[in-house]
N, C-alpha and C positions, 0 to 999 in steps of 0.2 A: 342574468348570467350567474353561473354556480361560482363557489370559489374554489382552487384546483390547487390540491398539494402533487407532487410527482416524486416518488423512493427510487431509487435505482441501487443497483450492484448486482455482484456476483450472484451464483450460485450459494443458498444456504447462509447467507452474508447477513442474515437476520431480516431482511424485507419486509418481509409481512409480519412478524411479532411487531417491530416497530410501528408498522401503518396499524397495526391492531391498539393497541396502546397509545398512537394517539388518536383515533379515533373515540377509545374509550374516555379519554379527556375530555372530547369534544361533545359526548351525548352519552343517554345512560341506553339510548336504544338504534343502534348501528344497525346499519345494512353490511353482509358480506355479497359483495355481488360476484360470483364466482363466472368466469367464462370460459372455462374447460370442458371441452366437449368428454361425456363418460364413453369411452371407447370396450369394456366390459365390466364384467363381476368386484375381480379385484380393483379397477379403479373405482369403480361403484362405494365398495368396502373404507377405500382410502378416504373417499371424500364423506363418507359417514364420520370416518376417527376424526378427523379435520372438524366438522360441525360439532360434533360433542366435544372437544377439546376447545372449542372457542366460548362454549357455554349460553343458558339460554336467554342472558339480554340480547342473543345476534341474531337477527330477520336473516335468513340467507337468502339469495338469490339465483338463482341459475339461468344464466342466457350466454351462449356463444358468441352472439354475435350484434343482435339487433338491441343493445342497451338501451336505446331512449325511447323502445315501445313502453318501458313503465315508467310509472311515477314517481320520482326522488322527492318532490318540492317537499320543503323545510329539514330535509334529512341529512345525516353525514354516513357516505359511502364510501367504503375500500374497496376498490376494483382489481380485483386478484386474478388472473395480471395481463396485463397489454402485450405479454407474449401471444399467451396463447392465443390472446383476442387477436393477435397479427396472424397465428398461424392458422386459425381457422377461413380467413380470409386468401389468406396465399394459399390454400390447400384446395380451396373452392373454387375459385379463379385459373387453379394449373399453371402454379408458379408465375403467374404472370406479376409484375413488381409494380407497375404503374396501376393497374387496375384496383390490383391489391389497398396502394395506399390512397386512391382518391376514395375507396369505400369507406378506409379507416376512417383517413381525417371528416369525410360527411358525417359518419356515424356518430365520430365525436362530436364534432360540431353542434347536433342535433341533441346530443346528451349535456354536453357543457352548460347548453341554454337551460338548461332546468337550473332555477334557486336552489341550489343542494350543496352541500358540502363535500365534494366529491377528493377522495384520495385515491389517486394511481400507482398501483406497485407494476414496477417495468423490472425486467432485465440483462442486464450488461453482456453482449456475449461476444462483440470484437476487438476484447484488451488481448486474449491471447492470442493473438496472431492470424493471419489469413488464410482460408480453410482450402485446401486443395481442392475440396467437393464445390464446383460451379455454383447449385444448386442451393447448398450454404452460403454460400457467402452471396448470392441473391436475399435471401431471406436474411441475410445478417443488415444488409444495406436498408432493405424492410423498415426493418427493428431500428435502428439508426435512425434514419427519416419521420418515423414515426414519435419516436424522441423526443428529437429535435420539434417537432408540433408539438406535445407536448408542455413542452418545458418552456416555449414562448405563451403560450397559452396562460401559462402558470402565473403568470405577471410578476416574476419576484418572489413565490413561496413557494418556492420546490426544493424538499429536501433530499439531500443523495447519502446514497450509500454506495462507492463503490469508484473504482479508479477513476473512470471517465466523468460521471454524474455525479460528486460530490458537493459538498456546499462551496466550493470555491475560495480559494486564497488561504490565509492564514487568520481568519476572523479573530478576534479579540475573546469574544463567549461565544464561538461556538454556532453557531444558527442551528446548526443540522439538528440538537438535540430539541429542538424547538422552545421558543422564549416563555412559554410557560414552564416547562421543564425545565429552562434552563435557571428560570428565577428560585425554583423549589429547591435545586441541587443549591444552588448558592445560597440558599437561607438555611438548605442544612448544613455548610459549612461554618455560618455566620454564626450558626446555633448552636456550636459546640464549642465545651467550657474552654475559653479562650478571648482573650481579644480580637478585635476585625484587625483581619489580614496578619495576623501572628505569627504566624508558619508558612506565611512567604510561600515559598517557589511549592513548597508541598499542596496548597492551596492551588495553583494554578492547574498542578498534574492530576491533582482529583476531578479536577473540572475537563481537562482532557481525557483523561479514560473513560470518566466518564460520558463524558460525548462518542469516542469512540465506539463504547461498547453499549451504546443509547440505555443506560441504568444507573437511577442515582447510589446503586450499591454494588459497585464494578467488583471482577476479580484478575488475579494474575494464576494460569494455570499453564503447568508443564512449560514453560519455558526453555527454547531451544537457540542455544549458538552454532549458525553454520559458517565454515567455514570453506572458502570456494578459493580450488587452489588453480592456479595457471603461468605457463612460462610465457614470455615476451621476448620476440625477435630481436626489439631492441635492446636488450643484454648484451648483445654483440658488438655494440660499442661503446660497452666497459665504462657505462651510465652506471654500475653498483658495482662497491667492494666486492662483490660474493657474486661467485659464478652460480647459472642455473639449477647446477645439481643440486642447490640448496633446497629447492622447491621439492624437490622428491625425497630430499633426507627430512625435513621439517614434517612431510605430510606423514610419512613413517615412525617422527616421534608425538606431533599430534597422536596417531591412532594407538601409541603404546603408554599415554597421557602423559609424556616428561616436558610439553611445553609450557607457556605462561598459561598460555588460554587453558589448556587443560586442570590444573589446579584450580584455576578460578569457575570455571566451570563445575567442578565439585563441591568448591566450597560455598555457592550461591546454588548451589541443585540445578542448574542449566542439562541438560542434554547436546551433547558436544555431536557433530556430525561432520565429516571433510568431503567435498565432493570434487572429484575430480574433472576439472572444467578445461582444461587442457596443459596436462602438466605433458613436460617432452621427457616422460619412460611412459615404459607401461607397469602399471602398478596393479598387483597381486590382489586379489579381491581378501577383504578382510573386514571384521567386524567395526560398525561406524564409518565405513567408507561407501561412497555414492560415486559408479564412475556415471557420468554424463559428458565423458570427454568430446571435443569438438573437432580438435586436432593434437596433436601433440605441437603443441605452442602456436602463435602469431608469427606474423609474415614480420621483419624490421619495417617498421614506420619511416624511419629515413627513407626510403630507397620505395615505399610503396604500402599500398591499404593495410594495415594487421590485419584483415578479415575481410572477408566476401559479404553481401549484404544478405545473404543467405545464412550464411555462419552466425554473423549478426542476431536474426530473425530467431535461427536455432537457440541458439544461448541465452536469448530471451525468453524464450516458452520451456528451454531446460529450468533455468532459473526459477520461472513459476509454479513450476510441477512441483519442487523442491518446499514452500513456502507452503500452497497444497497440500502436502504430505504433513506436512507440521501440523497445521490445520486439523486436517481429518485424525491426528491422536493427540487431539483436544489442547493444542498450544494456541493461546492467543498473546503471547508477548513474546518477540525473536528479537534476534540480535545477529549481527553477518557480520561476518570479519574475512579476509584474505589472505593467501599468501601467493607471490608470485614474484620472483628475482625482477625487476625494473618498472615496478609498479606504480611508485613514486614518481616516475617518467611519464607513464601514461596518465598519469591522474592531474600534471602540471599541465599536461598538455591537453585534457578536457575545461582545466580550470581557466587558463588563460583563452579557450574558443567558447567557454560558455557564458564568461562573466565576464569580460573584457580585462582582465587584467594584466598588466606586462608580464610578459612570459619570466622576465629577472623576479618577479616577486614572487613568482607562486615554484621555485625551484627551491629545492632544499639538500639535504645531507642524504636523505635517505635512510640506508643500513649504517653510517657512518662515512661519510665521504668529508673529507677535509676540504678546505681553501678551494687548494688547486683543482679538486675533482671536481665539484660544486661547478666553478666556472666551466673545466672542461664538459659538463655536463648539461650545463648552459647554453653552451656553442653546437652542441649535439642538436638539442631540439631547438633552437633557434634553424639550424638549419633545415630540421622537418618542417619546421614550423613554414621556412619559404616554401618550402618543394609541394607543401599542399596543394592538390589541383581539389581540392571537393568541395564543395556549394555551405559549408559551414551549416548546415542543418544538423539537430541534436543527433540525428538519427547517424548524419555521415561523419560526425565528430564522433563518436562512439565507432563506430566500425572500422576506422582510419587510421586514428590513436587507441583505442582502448585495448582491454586485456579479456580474454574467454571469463574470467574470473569476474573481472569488473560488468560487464555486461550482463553476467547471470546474477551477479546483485543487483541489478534495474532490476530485471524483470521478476527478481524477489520481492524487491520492495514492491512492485508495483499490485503483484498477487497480492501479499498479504495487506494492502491496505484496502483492498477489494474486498477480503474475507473478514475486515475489520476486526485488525489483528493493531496490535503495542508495535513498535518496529523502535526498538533502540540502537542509535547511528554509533557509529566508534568513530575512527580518527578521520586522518586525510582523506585516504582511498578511499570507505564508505561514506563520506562525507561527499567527493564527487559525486561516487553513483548516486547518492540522496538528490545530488546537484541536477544530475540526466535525468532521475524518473521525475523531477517537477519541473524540468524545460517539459519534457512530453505530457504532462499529467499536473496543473499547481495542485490538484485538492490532495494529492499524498501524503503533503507534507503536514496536513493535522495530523497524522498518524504517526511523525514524528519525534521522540523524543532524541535530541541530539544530547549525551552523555557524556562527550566531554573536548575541551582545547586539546590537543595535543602537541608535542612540540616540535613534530616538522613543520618548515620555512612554506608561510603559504595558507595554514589552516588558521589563524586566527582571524586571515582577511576573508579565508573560503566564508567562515561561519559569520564575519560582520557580512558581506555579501547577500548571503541569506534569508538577513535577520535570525539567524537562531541564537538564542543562548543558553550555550552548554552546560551540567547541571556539575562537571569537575574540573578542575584544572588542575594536576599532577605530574604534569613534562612527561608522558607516557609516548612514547610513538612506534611503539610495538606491532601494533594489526593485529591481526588474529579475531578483532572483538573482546580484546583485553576491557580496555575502556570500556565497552558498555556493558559488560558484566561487572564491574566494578561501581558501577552509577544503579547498579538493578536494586541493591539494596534502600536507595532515594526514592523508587519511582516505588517501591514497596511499599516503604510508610505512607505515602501518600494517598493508598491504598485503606493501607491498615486505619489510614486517620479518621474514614468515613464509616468504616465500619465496627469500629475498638473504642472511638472517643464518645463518652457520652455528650449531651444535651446538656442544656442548663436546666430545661424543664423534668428529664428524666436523673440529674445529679441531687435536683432541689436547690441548685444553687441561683442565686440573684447574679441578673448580668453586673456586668463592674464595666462598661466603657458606654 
């Protein structure tokens, strides 16, 4: 029996560089087993640039379908990729699903059994949402099933890239980067002129980007703070100092840059963007503005759902799209921030349904709420909190309580750790949403960096909860993504450490510990 790695994620999410690399670890003479059927000229063309572009220590192979008529024994093979190998099967069969995947799993089956080193690059294609087309989301169920065989298969060495398929949990070092790589990244931290472990938390964040971005010579490029603005029904019981109309005036001095975030934004080279997730005006289309509005605000939570589970669904795959965008002009490290008049309400009320905690401990001030408000604002969602009829699933916590705004940072965060992207957390509010996409998803949270405590009532138990530890603590409780544009300069050096500090061997200097 072969031994089986399995990659997954997105679209373009690095897949196959990574299975390329490490295969190349593994052998100086790789098989590429290709199973795309050439359907004309210009694919023909493409998978020519692909072959000369891998270079010629690589055998390639070409088979659609029938993998284990050749012979792997003693070899390490990348199987690029279990897509299409699914779709050629479902295409041959005439959509049929069962049929489809008993041929898979046989075929695998029959290839497994070869002594080979075999690595599977798969792809992730139902994190964004359920596809109207029948016929999709047949074949997405496919693809899923398929997987899942897979990845049991895999007995414990499968590494992921990508929402659903990730290494799992909050590992210590990392797996996904694989423990030879991850031993070389840490001997070249250990290797530079310094004492072991000298530079602290800098030393840990090298070691997650660089896992992140599977290279022991990571970068930060184009870096973007979005901010997703939305009103809340429950405003209407006078849960915040500051009436709604705030939300439309802030989002208009956002885009004219006289807010916090926008300064810091400039002076850290962020790319500032507001998207309109359901503010209650309608707002002017204008430079750096994204409308993706959903509604003009939430339904009041006391009295009934903020949102439909369609609304939900929507705000999710708006959110992604957004994260996406970032992506494709070349950002790989974001940051989300929010604004939305009663946000601090929804966000107590995803903390106390998602992490068990007394609803009194995760309430706070807010924009400024003294004593009396506090409490009266207490007695507010305490009484949503009874009148809940929903089944406390992450999905219907979020659609019940949540905000258009807080929703479309799920499903932000959830893209960009698929496209294996930096995702820098800011305060309370993006600290829930961080909370929802790892109830749905825990491998997100490697892609995590939480930036800082802040000082609404609630966030230092959200972040003990967690386990994260935030890299600032400065009584900030702003939004916006204040915070973690203010922490981007930490996760910089961290940066700059692996790539700017020399060696002992290339300084000439004698280790000293």
């Amino acid at each position: 029996m072969g031994s089986i790695t399995l990659i997954t994620g997105g679209a373009r999410s690095g897949k196959s560089s990574y299975a390329q690399r490490l295969a190349l670890e593994r052998s100086d003479r790789p098989v590429y087993l290709a199973t795309s059927r050439v359907w004309d000229q210009e694919h023909r063309l493409r998978i020519e640039r692909h072959r000369a572009d891998r270079g010629p220590q690589w055998e390639t192979v070409e088979e659609p379908k029938n993998l284990s008529r050749r012979d792997f024994r003693g070899r390490t093979v990348v199987v690029d990729c279990v897509t299409l190998w699914c779709t050629n099967f479902f295409y041959d069969f005439d959509s049929d699903v069962d049929r489809a995947l008993d041929a898979v799993k046989s075929e695998f089956d029959r290839l497994a059994a070869q002594d080979a080193d075999f690595i599977f690059v798969t792809n992730e294609i139902g994190l964004g949402g359920v596809s109207t087309d029948p016929l999709q989301r047949r074949f997405t169920d496919l693809q899923g099933w398929v997987n899942q065989y897979i990845a049991q298969r895999a007995g414990g060495h499968g590494r992921g890239r990508g929402a659903r398929g990730l290494s799992g949990g909050r590992p210590h070092h990392h797996p996904g980067l694989g423990d030879g790589a991850f031993r070389r990244h840490r001997q070249k931290i250990d290797g530079l002129t310094k004492p072991l472990g000298s530079l602290g938390r800098l030393e840990e964040l090298a070691l997650q980007i660089g896992w992140i971005q599977q290279t022991l010579t990571p970068s930060l490029d184009r870096p973007y703070n979005i901010v997703f603005a939305g009103d809340h029904g429950v405003a209407e019981e006078k849960v915040s100092l500051s009436p709604k109309e705030v939300t439309r005036q802030m989002v208009d001095n956002f885009l004219k840059g006289g807010a916090g975030i926008s300064f810091l934004c400039r002076q850290h080279g962020f790319r500032l963007r507001v998207v309109d997730a359901g503010v209650d005006a309608e707002l002017p289309a204008a430079d750096g503005l994204i409308d993706l509005k959903i509604r003009r605000g939430t339904r009041n939570f006391v009295d009934t759902a903020a949102m439909t589970r369609e609304e939900m669904e929507l705000a999710v795959e708006r959110g992604a799209s957004v994260a996406a965008m970032c992506r494709d002009d070349g950002c790989n490290v974001i940051s989300f921030g929010e604004m939305g008049i009663g946000n601090t309400s929804a966000s107590s009320m995803w903390m106390t349904c998602l992490t068990g905690t007394p609803l009194e401990q995760c309430v706070g001030a807010g924009s400024g709420l003294g004593s009396a408000g506090v409490r009266r604002k207490c007695h507010v969602l305490r009484q949503a909190l009874d009148g809940y009829a929903g089944d406390r699933s992450v999905e219907d916590v979020m659609r019940w309580f949540g905000g258009y705004e807080m929703v479309m940072a799920v499903g932000a965060m959830l893209q960009a750790a698929e496209l294996g992207m930096v995702i820098l957390v800011d305060g309370f509010i993006m600290t829930n949403c961080m909370l929802a996409a790892s109830k749905l998803y825990p491998e997100v949270l490697n892609y995590a960096v939480f930036a800082h405590r802040g000082d609404e009532s609630g966030h230092a138990l959200l972040l003990d909860a967690m386990g994260a530890k935030p890299l600032l603590d400065l009584g900030l409780r702003l939004g916006e993504g204040t915070g973690a544009v203010c922490a981007y300069p930490i996760v910089e050096s961290a940066v700059r450490m692996l790539a700017e500090m020399a060696s002992f061997g290339d300084a000439g200097v004698t280790k000293y510990f």
